[in-house]
C-alpha positions in Angstrom: 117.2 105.2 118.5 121.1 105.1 118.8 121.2 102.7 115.7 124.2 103.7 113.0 122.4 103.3 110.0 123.7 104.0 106.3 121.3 105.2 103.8 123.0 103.7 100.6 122.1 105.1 96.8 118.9 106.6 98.5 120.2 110.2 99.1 117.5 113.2 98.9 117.0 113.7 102.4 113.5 111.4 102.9 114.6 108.2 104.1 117.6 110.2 106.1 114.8 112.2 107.7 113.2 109.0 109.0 115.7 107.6 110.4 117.3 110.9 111.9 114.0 112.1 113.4 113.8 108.6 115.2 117.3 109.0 116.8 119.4 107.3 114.8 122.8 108.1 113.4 122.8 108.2 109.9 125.3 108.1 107.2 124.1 108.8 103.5 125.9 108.0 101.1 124.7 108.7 96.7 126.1 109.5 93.8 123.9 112.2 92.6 125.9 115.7 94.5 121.7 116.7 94.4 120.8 114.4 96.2 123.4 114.3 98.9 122.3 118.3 99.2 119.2 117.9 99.7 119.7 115.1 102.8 122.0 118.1 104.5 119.2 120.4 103.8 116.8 118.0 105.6 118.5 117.4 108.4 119.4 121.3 108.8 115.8 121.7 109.4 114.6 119.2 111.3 118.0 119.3 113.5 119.6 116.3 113.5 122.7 115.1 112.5 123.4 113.9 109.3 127.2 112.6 107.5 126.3 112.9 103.8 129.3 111.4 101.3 129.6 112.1 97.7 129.8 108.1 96.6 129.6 104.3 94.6 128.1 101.8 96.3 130.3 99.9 94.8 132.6 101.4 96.9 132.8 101.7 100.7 135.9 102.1 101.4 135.5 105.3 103.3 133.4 103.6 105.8 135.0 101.1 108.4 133.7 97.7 108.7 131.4 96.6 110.8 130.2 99.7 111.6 126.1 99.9 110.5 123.2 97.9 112.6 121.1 99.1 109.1 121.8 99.4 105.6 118.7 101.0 103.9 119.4 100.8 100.2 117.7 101.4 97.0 118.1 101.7 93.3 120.5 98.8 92.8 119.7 98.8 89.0 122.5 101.9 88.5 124.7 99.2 88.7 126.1 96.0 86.2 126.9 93.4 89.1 124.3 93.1 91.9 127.5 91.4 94.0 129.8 94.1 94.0 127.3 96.0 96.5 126.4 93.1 98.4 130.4 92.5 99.4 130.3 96.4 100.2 127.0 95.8 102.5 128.7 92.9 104.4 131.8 94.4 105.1 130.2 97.4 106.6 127.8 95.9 108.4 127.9 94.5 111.9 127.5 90.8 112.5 123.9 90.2 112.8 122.9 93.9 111.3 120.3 94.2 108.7 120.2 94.7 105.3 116.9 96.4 103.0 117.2 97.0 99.7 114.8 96.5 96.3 115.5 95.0 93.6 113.6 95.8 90.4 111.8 92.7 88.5 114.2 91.5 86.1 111.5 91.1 83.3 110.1 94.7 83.6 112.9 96.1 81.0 111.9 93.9 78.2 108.3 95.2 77.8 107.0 98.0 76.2 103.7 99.5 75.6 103.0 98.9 71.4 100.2 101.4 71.3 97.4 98.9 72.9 99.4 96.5 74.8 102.6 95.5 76.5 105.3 93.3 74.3 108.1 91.8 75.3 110.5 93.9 72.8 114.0 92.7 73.6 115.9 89.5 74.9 116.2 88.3 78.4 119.4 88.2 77.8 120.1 91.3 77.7 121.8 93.3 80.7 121.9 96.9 79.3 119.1 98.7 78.7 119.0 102.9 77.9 116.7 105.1 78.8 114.6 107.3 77.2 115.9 110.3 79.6 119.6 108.9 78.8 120.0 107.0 82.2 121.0 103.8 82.0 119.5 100.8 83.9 121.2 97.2 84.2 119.3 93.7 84.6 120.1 91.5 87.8 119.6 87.9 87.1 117.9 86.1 90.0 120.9 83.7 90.7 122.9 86.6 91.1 120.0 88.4 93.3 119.2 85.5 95.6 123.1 83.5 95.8 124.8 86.5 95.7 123.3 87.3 99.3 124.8 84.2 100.5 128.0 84.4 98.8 128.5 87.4 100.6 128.0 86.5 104.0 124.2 87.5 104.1 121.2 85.4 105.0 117.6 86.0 103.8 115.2 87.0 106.0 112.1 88.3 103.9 111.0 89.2 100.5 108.0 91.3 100.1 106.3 91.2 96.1 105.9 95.2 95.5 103.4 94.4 92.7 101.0 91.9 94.9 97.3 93.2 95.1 98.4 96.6 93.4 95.4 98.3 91.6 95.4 100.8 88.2 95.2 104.2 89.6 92.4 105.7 87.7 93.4 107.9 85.0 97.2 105.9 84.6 98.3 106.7 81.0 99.1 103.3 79.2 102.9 103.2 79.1 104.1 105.4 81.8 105.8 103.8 85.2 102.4 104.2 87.1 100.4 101.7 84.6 103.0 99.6 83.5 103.8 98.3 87.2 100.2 96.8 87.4 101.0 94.4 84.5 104.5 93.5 85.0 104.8 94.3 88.8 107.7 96.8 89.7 110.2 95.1 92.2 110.5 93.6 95.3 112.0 94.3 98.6 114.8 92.0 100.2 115.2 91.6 104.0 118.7 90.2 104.8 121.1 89.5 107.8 124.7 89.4 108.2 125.5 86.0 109.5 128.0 86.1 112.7 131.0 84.7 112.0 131.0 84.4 108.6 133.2 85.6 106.0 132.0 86.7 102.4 132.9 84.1 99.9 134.7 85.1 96.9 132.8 86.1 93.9 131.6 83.8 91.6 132.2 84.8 88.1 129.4 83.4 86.1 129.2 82.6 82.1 127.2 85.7 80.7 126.3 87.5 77.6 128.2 90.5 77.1 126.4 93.1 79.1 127.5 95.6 76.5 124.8 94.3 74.1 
């Protein structure tokens, strides 16, 4: 209750509705126009008050720094560079504020279901992977993950395994998102703080293979 918290890439008007309904005052901001509707929608009918932005994550500039106690954020793999949202988070977050997001397991896009099992099908290498519904997902390496946290001015707090102890639904067709996450697990969560009196260090550019491959 009276917490500013930003919902960031998680638009749709579900994790806005949580937070409103508790008393907080949210900011959403997505880049899908739908979903930024639909957390307006929400929050007309539950009756709180919502500020819904049309957005990057990659850029904040619209909000002022050191504004948000929360940043609840999801679906980092939209993007190529992990860091570039991380230096948004810190700067719009308060000293000592928290930040969630999850992160998806960096070996999940390599494997496939070949018609009886799961096979690692392309390089580790490789940062850009299409979709079969045309979006198109990007691989975070786990030094950029884990150090990009610190180099921008965030300290872990927790990581939670979203595949630990997870089950096969019964009835999960082999290869859809519902199986496959019981053999390669999903994601995890992250749980991070910004550090008080700390400034974000600059970015570290790091020898890669072209992400365009």
């Amino acid at each position: 209750e009276g917490k500013d918290v930003l919902c960031l890439s998680c638009g749709g008007g579900q994790q806005s509705a949580v937070f409103g309904l508790l008393g907080a005052h949210v900011t959403v901001v997505d880049l899908s126009h739908g979903q930024v509707a639909a957390d307006r929608e929400a929050a007309a009918h539950h009756g709180y008050e919502v500020r819904a932005i049309h957005g990057d994550m990659r850029d904040l500039s619209m909000l002022e720094p050191d504004s948000f106690d929360i940043v609840y954020a999801m679906t980092p793999c939209y993007v190529p560079d992990i860091r570039e949202v991380y230096v948004q988070v810190s700067r719009v977050l308060k000293p000592g504020g928290l930040y969630r997001t999850d992160i998806s397991n960096p070996a999940i896009v390599s494997v496939k279901w070949d018609r009886d099992s799961y096979r690692i099908t392309t390089p580790y290498s490789q940062v850009k992977h299409p979709r079969d519904d045309g979006a198109m997902e990007f691989r975070h390496y786990f030094d950029d993950i884990f150090n990009g946290l610190r180099d921008s001015g965030l300290t872990l707090v927790d990581v939670e395994d979203g595949g630990r102890d997870r089950q096969v639904p019964s009835g999960a067709e082999p290869g859809t998102w519902t199986h496959e996450m019981n053999y390669v697990a999903g994601g995890f969560f992250i749980l991070a703080r910004k550090t008080e009196g700390r400034e974000a260090s600059p970015v570290i550019a790091h020898p890669r293979a072209d992400p365009t491959e």
